[in-house]
N, CA, C and O atoms as a GROMACS GRO file, in nm:
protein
  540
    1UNK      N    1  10.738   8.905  11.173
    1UNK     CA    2  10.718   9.032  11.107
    1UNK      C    3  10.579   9.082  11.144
    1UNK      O    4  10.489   9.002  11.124
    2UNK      N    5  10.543   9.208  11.198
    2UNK     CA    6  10.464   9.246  11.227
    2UNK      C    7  10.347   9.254  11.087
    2UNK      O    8  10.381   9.220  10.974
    3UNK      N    9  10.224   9.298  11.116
    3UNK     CA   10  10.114   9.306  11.023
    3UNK      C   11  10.125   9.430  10.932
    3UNK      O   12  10.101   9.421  10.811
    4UNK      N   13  10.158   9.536  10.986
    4UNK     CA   14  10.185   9.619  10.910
    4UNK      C   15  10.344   9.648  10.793
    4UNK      O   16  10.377   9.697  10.685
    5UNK      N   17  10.398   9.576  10.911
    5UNK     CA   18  10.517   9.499  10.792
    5UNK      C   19  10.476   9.452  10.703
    5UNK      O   20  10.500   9.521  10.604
    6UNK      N   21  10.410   9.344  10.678
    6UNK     CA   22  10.353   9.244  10.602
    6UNK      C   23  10.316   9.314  10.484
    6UNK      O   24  10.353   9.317  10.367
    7UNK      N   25  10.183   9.398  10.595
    7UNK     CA   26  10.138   9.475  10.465
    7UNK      C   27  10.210   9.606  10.356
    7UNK      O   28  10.164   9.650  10.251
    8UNK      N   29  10.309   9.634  10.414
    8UNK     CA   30  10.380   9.732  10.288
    8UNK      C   31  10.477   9.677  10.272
    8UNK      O   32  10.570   9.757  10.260
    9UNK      N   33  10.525   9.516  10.262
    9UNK     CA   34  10.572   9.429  10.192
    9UNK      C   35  10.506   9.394  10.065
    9UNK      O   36  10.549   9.384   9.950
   10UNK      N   37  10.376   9.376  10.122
   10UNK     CA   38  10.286   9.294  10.002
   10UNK      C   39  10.247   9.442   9.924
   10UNK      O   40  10.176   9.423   9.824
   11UNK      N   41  10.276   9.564   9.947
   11UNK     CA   42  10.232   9.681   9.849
   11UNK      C   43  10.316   9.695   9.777
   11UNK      O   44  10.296   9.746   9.666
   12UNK      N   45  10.435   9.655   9.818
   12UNK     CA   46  10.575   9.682   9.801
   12UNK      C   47  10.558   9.606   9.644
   12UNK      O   48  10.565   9.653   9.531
   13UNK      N   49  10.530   9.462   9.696
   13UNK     CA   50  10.525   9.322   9.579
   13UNK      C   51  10.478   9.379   9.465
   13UNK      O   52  10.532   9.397   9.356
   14UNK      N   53  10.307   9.419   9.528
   14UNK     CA   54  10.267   9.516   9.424
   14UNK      C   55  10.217   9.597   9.293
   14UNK      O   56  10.143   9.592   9.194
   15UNK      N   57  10.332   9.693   9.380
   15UNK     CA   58  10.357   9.804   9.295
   15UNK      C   59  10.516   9.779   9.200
   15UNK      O   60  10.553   9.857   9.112
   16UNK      N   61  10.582   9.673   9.236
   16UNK     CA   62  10.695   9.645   9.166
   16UNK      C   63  10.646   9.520   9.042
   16UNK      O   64  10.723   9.477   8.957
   17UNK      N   65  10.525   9.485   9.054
   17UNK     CA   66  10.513   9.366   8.967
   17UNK      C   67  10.418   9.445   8.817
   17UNK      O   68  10.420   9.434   8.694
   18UNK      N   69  10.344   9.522   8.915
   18UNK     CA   70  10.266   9.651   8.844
   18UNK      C   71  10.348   9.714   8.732
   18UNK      O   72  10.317   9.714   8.613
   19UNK      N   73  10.476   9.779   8.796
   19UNK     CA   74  10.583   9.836   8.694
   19UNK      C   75  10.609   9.752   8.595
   19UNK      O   76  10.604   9.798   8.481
   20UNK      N   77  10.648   9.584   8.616
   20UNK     CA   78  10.726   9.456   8.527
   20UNK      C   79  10.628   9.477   8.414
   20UNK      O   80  10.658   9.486   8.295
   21UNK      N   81  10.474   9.486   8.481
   21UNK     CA   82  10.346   9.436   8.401
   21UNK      C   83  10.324   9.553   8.282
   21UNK      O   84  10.289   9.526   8.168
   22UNK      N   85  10.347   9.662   8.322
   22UNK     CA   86  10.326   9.820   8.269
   22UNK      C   87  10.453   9.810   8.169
   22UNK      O   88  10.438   9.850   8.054
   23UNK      N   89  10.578   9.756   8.210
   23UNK     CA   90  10.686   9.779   8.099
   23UNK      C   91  10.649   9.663   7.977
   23UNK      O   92  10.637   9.697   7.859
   24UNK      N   93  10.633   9.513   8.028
   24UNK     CA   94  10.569   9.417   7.974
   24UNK      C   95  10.444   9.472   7.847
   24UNK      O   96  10.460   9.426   7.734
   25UNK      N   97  10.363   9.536   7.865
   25UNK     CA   98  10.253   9.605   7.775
   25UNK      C   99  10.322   9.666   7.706
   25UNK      O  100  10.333   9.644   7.586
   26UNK      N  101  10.379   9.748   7.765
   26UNK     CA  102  10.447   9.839   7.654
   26UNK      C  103  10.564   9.808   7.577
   26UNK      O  104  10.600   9.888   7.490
   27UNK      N  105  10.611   9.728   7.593
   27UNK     CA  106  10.683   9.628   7.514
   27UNK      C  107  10.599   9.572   7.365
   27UNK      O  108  10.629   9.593   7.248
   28UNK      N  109  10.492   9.498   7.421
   28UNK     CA  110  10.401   9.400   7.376
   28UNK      C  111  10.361   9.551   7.250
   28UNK      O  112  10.402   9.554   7.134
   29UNK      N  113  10.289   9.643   7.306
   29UNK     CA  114  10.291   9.745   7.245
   29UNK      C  115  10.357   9.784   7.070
   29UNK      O  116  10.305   9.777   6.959
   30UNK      N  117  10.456   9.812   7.104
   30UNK     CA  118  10.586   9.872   7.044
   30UNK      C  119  10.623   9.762   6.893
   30UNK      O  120  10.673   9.794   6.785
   31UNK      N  121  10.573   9.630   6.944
   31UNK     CA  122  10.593   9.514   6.883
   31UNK      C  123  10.482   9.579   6.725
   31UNK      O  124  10.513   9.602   6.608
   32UNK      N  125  10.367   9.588   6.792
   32UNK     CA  126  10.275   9.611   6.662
   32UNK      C  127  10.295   9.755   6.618
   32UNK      O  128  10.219   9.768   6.522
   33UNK      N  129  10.352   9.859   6.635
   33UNK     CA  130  10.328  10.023   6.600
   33UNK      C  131  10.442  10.025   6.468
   33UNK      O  132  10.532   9.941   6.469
   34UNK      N  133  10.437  10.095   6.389
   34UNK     CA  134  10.495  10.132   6.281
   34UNK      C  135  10.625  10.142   6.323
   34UNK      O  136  10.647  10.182   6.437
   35UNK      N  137  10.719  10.110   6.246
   35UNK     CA  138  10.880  10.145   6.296
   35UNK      C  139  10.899  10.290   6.277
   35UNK      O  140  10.864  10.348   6.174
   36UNK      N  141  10.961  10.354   6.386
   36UNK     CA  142  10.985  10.471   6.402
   36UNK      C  143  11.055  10.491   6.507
   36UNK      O  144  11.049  10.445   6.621
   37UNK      N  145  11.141  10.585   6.443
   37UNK     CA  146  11.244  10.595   6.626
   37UNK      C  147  11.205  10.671   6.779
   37UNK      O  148  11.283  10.694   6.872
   38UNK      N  149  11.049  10.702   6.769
   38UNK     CA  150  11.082  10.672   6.877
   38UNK      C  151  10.997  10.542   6.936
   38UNK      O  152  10.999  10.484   7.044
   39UNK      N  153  10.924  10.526   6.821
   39UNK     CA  154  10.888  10.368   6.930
   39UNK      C  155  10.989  10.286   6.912
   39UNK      O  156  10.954  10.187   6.976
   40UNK      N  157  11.151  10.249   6.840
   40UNK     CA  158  11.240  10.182   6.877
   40UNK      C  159  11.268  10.235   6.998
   40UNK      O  160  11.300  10.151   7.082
   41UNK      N  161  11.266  10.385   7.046
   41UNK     CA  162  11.338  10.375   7.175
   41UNK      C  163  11.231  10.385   7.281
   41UNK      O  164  11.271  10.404   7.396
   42UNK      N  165  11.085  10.374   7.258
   42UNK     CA  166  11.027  10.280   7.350
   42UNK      C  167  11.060  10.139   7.426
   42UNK      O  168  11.074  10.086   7.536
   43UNK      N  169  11.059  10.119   7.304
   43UNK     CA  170  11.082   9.955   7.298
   43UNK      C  171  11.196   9.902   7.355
   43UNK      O  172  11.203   9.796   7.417
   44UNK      N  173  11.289   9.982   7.332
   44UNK     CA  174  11.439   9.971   7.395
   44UNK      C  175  11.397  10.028   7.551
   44UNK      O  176  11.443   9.951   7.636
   45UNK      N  177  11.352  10.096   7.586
   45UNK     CA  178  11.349  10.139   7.738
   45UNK      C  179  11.253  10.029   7.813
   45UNK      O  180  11.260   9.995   7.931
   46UNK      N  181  11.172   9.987   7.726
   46UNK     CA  182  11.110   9.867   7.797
   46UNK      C  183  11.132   9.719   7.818
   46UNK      O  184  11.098   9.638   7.904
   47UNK      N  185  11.211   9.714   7.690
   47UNK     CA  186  11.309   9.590   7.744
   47UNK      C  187  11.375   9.612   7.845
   47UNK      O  188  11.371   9.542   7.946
   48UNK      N  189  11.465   9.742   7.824
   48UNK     CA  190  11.548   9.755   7.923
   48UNK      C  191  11.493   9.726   8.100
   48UNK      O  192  11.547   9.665   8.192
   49UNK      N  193  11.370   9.796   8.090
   49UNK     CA  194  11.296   9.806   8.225
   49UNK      C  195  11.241   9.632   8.305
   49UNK      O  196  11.224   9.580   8.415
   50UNK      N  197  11.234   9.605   8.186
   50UNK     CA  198  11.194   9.392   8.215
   50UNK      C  199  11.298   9.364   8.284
   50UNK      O  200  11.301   9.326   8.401
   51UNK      N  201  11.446   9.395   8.163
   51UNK     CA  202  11.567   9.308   8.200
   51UNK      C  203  11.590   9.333   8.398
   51UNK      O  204  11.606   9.260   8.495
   52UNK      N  205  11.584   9.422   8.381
   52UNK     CA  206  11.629   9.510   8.527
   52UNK      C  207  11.553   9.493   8.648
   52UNK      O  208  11.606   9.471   8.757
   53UNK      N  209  11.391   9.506   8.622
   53UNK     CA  210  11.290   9.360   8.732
   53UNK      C  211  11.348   9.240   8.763
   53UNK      O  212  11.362   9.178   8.869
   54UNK      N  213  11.390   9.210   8.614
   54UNK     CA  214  11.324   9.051   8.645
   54UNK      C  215  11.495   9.045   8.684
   54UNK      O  216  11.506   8.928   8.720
   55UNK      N  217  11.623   9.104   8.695
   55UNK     CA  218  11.747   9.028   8.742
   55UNK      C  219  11.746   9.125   8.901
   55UNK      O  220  11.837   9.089   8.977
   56UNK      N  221  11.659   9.235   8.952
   56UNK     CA  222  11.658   9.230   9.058
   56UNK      C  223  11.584   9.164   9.137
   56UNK      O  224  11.612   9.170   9.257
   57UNK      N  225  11.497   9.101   9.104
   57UNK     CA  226  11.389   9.013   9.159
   57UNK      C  227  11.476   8.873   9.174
   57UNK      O  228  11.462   8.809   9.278
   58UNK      N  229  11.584   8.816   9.048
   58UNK     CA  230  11.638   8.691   9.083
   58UNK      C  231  11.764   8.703   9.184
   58UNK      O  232  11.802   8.619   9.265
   59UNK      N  233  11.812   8.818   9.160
   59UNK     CA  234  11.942   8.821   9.262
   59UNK      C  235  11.857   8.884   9.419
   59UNK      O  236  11.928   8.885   9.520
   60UNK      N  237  11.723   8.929   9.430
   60UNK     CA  238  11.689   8.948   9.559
   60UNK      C  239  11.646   8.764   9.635
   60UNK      O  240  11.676   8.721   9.747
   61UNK      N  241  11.585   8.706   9.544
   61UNK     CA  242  11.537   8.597   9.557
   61UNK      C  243  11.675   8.481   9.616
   61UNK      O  244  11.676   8.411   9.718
   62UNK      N  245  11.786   8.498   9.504
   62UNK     CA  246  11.872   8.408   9.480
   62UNK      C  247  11.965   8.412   9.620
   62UNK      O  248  12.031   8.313   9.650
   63UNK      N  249  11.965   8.506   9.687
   63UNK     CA  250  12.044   8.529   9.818
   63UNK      C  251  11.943   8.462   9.904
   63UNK      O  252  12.008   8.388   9.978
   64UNK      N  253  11.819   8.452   9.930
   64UNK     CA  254  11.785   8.372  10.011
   64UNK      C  255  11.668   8.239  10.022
   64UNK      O  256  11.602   8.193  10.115
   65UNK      N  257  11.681   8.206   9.875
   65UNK     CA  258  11.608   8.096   9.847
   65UNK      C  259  11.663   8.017   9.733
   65UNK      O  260  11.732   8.070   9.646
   66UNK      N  261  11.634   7.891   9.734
   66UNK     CA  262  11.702   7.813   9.601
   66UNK      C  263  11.589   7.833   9.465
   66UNK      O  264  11.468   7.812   9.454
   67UNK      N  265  11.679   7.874   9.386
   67UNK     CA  266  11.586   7.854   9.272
   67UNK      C  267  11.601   7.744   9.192
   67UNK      O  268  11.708   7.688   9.217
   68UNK      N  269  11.546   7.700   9.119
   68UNK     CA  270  11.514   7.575   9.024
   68UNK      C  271  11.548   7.586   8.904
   68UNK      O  272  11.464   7.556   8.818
   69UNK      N  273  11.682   7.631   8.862
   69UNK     CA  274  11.703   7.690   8.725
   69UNK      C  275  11.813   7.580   8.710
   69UNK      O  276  11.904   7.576   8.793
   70UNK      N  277  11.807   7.502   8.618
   70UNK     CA  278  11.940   7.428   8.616
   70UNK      C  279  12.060   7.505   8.599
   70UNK      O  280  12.058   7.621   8.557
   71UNK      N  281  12.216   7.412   8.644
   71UNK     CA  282  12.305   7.508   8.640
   71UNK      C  283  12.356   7.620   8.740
   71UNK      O  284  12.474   7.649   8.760
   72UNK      N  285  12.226   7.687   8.809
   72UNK     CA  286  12.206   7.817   8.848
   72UNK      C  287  12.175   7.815   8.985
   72UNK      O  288  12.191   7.900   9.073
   73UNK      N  289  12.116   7.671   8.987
   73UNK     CA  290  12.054   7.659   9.149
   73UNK      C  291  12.162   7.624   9.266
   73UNK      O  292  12.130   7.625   9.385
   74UNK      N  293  12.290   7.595   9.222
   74UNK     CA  294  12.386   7.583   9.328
   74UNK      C  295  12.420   7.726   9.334
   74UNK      O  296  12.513   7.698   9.410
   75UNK      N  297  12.429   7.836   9.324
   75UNK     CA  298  12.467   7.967   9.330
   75UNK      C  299  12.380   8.029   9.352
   75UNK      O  300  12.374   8.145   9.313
   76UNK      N  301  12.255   7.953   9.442
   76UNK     CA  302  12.131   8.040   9.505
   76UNK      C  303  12.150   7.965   9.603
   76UNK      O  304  12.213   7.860   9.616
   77UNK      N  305  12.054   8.065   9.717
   77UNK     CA  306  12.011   8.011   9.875
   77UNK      C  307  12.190   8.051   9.935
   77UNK      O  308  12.266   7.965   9.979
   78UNK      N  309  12.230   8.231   9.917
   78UNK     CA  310  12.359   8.215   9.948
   78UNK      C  311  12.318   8.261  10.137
   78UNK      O  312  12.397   8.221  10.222
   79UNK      N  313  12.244   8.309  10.164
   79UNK     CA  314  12.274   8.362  10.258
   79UNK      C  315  12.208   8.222  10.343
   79UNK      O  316  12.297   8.166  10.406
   80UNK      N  317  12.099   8.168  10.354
   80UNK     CA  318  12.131   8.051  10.428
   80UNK      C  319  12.232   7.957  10.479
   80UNK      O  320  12.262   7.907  10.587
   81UNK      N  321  12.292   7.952  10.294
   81UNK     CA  322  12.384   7.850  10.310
   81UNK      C  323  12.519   7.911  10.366
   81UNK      O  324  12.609   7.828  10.384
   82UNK      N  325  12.548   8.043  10.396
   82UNK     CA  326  12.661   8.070  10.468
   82UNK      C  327  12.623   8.129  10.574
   82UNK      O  328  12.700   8.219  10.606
   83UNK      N  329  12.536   8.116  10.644
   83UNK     CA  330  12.449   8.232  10.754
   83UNK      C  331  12.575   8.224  10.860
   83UNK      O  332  12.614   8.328  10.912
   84UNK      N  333  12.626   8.121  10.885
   84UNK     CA  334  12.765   8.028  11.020
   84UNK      C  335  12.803   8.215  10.987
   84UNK      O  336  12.768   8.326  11.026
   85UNK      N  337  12.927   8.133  10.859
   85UNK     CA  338  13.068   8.262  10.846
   85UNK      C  339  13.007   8.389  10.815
   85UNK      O  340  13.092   8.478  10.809
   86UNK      N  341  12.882   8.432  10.792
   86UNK     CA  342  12.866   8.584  10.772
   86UNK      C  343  12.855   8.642  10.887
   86UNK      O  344  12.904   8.752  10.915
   87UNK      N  345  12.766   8.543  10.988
   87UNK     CA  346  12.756   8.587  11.137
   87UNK      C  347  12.893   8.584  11.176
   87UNK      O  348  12.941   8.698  11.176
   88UNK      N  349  12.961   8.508  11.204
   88UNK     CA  350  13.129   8.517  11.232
   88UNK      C  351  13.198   8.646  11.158
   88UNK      O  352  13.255   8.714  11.243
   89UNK      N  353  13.208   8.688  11.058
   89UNK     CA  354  13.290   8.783  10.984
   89UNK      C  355  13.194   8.925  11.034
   89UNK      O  356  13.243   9.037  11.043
   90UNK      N  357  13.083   8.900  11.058
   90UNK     CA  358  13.035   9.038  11.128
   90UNK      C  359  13.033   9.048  11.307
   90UNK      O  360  13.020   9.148  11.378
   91UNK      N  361  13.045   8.943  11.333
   91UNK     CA  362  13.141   8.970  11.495
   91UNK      C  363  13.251   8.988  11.492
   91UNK      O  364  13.300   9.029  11.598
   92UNK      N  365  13.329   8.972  11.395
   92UNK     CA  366  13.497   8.997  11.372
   92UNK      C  367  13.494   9.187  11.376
   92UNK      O  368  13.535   9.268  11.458
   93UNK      N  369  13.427   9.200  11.250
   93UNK     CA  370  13.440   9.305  11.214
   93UNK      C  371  13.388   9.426  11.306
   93UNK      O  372  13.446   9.534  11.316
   94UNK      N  373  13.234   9.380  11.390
   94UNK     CA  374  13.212   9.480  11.539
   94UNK      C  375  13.337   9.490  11.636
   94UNK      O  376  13.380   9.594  11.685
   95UNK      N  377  13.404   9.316  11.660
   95UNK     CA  378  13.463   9.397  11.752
   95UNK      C  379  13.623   9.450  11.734
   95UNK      O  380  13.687   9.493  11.829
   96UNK      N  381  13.674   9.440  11.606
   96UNK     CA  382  13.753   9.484  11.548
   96UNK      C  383  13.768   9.644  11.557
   96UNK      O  384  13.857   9.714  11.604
   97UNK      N  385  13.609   9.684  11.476
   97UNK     CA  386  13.597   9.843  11.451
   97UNK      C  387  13.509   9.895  11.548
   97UNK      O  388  13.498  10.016  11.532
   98UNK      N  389  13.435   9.848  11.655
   98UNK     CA  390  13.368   9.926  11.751
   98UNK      C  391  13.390   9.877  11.839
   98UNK      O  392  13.365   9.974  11.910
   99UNK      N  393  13.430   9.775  11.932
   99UNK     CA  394  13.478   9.693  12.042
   99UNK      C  395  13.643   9.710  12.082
   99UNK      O  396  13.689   9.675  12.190
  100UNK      N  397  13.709   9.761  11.990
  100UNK     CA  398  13.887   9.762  12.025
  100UNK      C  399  13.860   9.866  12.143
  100UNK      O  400  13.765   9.938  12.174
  101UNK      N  401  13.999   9.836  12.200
  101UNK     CA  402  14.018   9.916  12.296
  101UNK      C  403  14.034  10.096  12.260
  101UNK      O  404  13.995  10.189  12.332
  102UNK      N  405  14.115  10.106  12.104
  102UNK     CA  406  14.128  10.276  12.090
  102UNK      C  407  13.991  10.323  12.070
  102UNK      O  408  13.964  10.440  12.097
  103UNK      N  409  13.875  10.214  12.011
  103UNK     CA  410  13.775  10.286  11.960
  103UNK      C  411  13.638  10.324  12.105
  103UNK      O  412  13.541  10.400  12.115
  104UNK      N  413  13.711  10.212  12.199
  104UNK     CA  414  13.604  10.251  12.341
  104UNK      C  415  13.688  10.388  12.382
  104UNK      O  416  13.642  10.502  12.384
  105UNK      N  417  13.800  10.353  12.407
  105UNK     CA  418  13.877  10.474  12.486
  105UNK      C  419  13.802  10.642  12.386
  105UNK      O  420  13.760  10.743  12.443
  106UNK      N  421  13.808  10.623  12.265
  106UNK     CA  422  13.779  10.708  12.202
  106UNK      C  423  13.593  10.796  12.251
  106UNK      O  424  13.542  10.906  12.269
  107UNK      N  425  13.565  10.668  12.250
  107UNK     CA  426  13.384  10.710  12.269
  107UNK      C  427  13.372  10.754  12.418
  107UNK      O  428  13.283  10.831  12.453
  108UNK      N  429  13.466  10.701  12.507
  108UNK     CA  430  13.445  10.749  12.655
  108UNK      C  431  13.495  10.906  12.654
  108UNK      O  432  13.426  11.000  12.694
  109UNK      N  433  13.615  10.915  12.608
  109UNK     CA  434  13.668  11.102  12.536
  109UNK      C  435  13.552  11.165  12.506
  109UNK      O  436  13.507  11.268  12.557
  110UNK      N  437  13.508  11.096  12.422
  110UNK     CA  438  13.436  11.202  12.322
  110UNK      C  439  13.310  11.254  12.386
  110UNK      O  440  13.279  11.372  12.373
  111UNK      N  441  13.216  11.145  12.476
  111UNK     CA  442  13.123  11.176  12.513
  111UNK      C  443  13.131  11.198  12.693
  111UNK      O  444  13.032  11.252  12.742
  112UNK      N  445  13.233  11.162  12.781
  112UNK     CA  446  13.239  11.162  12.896
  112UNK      C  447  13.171  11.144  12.949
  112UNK      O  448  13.121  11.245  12.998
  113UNK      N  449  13.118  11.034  12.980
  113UNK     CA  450  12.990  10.997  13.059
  113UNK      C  451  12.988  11.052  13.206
  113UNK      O  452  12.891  11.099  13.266
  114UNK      N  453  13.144  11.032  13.260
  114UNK     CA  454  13.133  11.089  13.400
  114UNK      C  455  13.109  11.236  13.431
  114UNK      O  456  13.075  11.258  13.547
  115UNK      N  457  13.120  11.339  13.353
  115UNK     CA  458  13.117  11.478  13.310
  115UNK      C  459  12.959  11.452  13.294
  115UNK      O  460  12.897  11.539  13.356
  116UNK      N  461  12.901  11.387  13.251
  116UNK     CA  462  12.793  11.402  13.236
  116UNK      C  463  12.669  11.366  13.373
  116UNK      O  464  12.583  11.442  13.417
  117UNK      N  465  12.703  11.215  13.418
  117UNK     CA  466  12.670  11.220  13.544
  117UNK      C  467  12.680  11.320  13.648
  117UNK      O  468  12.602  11.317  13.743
  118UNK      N  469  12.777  11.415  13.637
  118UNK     CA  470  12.802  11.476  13.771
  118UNK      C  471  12.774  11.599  13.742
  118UNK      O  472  12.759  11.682  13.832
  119UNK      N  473  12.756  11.644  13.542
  119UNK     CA  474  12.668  11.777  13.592
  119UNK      C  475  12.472  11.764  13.620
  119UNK      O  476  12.388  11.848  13.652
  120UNK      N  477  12.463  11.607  13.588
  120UNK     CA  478  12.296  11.578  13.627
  120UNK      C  479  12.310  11.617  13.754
  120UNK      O  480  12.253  11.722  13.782
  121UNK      N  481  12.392  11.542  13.871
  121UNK     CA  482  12.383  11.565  13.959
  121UNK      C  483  12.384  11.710  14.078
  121UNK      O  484  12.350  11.739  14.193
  122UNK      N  485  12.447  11.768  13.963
  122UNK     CA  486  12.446  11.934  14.010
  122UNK      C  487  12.318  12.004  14.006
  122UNK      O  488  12.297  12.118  14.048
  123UNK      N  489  12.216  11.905  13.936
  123UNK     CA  490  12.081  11.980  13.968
  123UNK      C  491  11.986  11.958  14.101
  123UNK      O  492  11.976  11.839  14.128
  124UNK      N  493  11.936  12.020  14.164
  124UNK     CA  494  11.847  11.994  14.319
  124UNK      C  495  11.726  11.871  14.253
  124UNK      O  496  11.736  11.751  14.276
  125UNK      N  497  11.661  11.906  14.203
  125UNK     CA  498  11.556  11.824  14.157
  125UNK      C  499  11.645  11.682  14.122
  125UNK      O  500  11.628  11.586  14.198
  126UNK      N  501  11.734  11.670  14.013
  126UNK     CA  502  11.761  11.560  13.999
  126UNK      C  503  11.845  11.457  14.115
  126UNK      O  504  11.842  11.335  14.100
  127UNK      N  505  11.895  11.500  14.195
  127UNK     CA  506  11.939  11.470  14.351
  127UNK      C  507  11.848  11.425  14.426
  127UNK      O  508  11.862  11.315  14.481
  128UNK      N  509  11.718  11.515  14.444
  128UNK     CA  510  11.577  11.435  14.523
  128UNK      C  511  11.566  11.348  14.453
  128UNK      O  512  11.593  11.238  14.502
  129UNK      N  513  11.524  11.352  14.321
  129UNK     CA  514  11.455  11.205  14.260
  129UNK      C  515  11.531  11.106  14.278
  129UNK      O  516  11.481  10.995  14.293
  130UNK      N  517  11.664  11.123  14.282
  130UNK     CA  518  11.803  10.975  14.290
  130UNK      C  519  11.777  10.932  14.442
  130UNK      O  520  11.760  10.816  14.479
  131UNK      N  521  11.778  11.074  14.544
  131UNK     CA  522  11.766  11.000  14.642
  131UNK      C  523  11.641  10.947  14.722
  131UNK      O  524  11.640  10.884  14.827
  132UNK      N  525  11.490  11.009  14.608
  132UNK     CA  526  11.389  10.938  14.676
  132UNK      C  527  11.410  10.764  14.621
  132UNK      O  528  11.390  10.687  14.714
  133UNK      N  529  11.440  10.705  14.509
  133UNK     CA  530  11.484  10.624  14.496
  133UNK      C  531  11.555  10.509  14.527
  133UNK      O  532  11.551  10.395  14.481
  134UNK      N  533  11.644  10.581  14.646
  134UNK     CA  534  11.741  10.539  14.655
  134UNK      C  535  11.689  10.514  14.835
  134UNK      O  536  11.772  10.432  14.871
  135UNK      N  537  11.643  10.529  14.897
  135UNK     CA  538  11.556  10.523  14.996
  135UNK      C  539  11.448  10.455  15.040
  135UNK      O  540  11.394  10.486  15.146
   0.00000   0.00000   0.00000
């Protein structure tokens, strides 16, 4: 992964842990303020906002690392542990839906490559350059 990858990965990290931390307070918040509806529906939007981090963070995690949760940890590390048949079911499926024969025949129709070669070639300039090339 390049460096600048890296780095708006790690902004990425963040600014998403920032949000957990910001709903987290305001949670924490809500706990001490007088009951009133609308700090119940503070409070309710900020639970809500935890719940929704913290189970996209385990199901982003859980597809490609084992977690340590009893119970839970055989139903993580999925994409390692099937990397074989996903790679197989996505060569099935390329050359099924873009590799068949109707779907080449189709793309050679549609775009005519030879129609296309031969009106390049109808230009003077592009003729010298092929045949200084070609020389």
């Amino acid at each position: 992964m390049g460096a600048s990858k890296e780095a708006e990965l790690r902004r990425a990290k963040q600014v998403a842990l920032a949000f957990l931390a910001g709903a987290a307070a305001i949670f924490a918040v809500t706990l001490f303020l007088p009951r009133a509806w609308w700090v119940e529906l503070l409070a309710a939007f900020s639970e809500a906002a935890m719940v929704g981090a913290l189970a996209d963070w385990f199901a982003v995690v859980a597809l490609f690392r084992r977690v340590p949760i009893p119970y839970v940890s055989r139903h993580t590390e999925i994409i390692p542990a099937n990397q074989e048949k996903i790679a197989d079911n996505l060569a099935q499926f390329v050359r099924e839906k873009f590799l068949d024969t109707e779907s080449l025949v189709g793309l050679i129709r549609r775009h005519d490559p030879a129609a296309r070669v031969a009106e390049w070639l109808t230009q003077p300039d592009h003729t010298r350059q092929l045949g200084g090339q070609l020389v």
